[in-house]
C-alpha positions in Angstrom: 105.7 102.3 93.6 106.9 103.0 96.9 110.7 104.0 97.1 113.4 102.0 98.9 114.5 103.0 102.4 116.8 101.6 105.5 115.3 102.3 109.1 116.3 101.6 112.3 115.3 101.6 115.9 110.9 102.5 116.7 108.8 105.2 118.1 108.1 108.5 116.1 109.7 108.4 112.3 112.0 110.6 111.3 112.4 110.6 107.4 115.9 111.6 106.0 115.8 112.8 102.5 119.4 113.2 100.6 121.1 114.8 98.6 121.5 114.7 94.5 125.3 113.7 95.5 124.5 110.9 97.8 121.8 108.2 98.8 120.4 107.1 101.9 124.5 105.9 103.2 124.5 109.9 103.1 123.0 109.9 106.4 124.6 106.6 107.7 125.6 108.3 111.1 122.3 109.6 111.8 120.3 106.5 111.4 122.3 104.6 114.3 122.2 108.0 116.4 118.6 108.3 115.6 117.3 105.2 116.6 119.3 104.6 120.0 117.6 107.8 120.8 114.3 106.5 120.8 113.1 106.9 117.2 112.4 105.2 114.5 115.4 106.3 111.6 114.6 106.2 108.1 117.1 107.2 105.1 115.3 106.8 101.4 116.5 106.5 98.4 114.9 109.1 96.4 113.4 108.0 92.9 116.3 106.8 90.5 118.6 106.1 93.1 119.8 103.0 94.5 116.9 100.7 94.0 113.8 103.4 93.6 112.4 103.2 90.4 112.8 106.9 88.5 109.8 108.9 87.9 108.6 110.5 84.8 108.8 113.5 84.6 111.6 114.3 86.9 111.2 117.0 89.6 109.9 118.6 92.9 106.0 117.7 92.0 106.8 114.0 91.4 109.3 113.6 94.2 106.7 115.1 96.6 104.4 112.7 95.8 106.5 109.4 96.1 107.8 111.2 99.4 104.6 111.7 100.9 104.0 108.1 99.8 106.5 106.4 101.9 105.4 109.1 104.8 102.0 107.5 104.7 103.2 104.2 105.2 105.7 105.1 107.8 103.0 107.0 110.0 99.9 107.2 108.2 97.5 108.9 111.1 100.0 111.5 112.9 102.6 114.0 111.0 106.4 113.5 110.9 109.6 114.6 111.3 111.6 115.2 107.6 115.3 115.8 107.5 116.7 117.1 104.4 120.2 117.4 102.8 120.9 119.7 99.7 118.1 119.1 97.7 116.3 116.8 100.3 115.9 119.8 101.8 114.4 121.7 99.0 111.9 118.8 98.7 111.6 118.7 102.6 110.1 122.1 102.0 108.0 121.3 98.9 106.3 118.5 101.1 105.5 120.6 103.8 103.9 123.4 101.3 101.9 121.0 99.4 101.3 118.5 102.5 101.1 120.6 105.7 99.4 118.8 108.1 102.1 115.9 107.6 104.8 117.3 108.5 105.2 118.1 112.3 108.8 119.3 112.0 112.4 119.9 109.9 115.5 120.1 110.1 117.1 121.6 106.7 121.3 120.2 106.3 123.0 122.5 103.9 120.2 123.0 101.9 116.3 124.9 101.5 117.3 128.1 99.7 116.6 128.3 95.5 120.7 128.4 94.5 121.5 131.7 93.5 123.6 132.1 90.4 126.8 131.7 92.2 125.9 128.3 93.4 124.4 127.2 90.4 128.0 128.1 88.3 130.3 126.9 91.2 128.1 124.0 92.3 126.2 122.2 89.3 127.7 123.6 86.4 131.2 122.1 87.3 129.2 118.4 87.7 126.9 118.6 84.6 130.2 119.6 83.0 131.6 116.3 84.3 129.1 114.4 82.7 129.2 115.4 79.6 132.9 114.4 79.0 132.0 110.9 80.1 133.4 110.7 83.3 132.0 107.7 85.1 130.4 108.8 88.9 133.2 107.5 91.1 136.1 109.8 89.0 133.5 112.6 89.9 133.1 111.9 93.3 137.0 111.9 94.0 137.4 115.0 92.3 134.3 117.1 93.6 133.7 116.0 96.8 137.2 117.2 98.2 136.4 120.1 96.7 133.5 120.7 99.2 134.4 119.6 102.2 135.8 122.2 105.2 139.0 121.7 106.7 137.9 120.1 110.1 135.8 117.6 107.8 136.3 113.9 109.6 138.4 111.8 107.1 136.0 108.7 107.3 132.9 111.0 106.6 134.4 112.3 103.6 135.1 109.0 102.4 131.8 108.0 103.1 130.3 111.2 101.0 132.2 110.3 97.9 131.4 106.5 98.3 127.6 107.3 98.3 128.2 109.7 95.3 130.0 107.0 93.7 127.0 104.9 93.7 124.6 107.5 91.3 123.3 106.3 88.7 124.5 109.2 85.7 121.1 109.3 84.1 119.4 110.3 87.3 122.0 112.8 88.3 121.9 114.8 85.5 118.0 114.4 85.9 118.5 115.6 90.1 120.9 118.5 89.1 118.3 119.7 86.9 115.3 119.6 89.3 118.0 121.3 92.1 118.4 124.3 89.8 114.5 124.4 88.8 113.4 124.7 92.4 111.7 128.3 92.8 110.0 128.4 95.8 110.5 132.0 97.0 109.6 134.0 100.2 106.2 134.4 99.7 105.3 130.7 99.7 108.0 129.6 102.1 106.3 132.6 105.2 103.3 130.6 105.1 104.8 127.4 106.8 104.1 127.6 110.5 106.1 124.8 111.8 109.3 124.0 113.6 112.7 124.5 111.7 116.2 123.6 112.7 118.6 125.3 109.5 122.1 123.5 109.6 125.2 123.9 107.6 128.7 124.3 107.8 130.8 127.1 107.8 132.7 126.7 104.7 129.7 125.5 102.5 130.3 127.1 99.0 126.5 125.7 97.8 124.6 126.9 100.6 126.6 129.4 103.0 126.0 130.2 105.9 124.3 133.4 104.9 121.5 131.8 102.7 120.3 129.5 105.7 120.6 132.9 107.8 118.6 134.5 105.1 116.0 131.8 104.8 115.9 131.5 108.8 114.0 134.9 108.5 111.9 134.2 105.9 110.3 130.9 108.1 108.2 131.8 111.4 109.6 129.8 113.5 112.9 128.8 112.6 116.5 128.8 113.8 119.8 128.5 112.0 122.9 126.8 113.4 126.3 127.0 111.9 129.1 123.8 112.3 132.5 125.2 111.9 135.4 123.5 110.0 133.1 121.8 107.5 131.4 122.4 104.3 128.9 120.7 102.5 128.6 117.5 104.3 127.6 118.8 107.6 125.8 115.4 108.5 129.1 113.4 107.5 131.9 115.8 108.3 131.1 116.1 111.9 128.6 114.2 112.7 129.1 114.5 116.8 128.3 118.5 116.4 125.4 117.6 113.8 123.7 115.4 115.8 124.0 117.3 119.0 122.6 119.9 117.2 119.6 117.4 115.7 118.9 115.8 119.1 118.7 119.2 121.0 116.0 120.4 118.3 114.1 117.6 118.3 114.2 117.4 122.5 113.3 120.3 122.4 110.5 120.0 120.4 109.2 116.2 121.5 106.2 118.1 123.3 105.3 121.0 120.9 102.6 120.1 117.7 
């Protein structure tokens, strides 16, 4: 079953894959940006979000699969762009590894790197933990989201970030936190893709910092890291005029290359 989506605008898709904390309003800016540039903008709602039916068992392998799905139908005879938050970027990556010839390009939002041990106990534990004492998604939201934000974060794009949060159905974020921490794609896998990436984050991001993207930038043949100061974790929402300069730019650039 082929997962829900918004899109916007026509000529050559570019898929926008969120976040465990979000859904597709997570890149709400960036559809509207997208398509009066000349493409076609797509947000999904990844399995067991919003109105995407879940998937059995839950993780990178399954996700993949329903991604490449929707890819097929979006553009079914030429290779895409795929632009990944948090764990939309982890799967942004898994696509591209399993699927190569489908994806043209990336551009990777505060995300890509397997979350070292500091992420994983300052990052999920804290959320999980949030879950088991019952507290309902929006009381999470207004608690954590604040929490990892920068302090030049746009007030309306933080409300925005915990509003989509808000919207999670429990069951599949405890399901999406899992999968995040599971992902184990290391070095040796990830030097093998040979397509353009764009790695973005903000400054103050206490899941993915600025070194990990740096770190990961290395690792990938041909990719380049970018780094939005005065925000944290919601690069895409925070500022969205710096992220999308920074997305348009990358993708001018590359409107002639593979």
């Amino acid at each position: 079953m082929l997962p829900t989506f918004t899109s916007l605008g026509s000529g050559a898709a570019v898929l926008m894959l969120h976040d465990a904390d979000g859904g597709h309003l997570s890149f709400a800016p960036q559809v509207e940006t997208l398509a009066s540039a000349g493409y076609r903008a797509v947000a999904w709602d990844m399995p067991g979000y919003g109105h995407s039916a879940p998937i059995e068992p839950y993780g990178f392998q399954g996700l993949a699969q329903r991604c490449l799905a929707l890819m097929d139908l979006l553009q079914p005879t030429t290779a895409l762009t795929l632009v990944g938050h948090g764990l939309g970027a982890m799967l942004a990556l898994e696509v591209a590894l399993r699927h190569p010839a489908r994806v043209r390009r990336m551009v990777l939002c505060a995300g890509g790197p397997p979350l070292d041990a500091a992420a994983v106990r300052d990052w999920v534990a804290p959320r999980l933990q949030a879950l088991d004492a019952g507290h309902g998604m929006e009381q999470i939201a207004q608690t954590l989201v604040p929490q990892g934000i920068g302090p030049g974060a746009l007030p309306e794009g933080v409300r925005l970030a915990s509003h989509a949060m808000a919207q999670v159905h429990r069951a599949t974020y405890r399901r999406a936190l899992q999968a995040l921490v599971a992902f184990d794609r290391r070095a040796a896998a990830l030097s093998r893709l040979h397509l353009p990436v764009l790695l973005l984050g903000g400054a103050h991001d206490r899941c993915t910092p600025p070194e990990a993207l740096q770190a990961l930038a290395h690792v990938l043949p041909d990719a380049r890291h970018a780094s939005l100061p005065q925000v944290g974790h919601w690069p895409q929402l925070e500022d969205p005029d710096g992220f999308d300069a920074a997305l348009l730019d990358f993708l001018a650039r590359r409107r002639t290359l593979h």
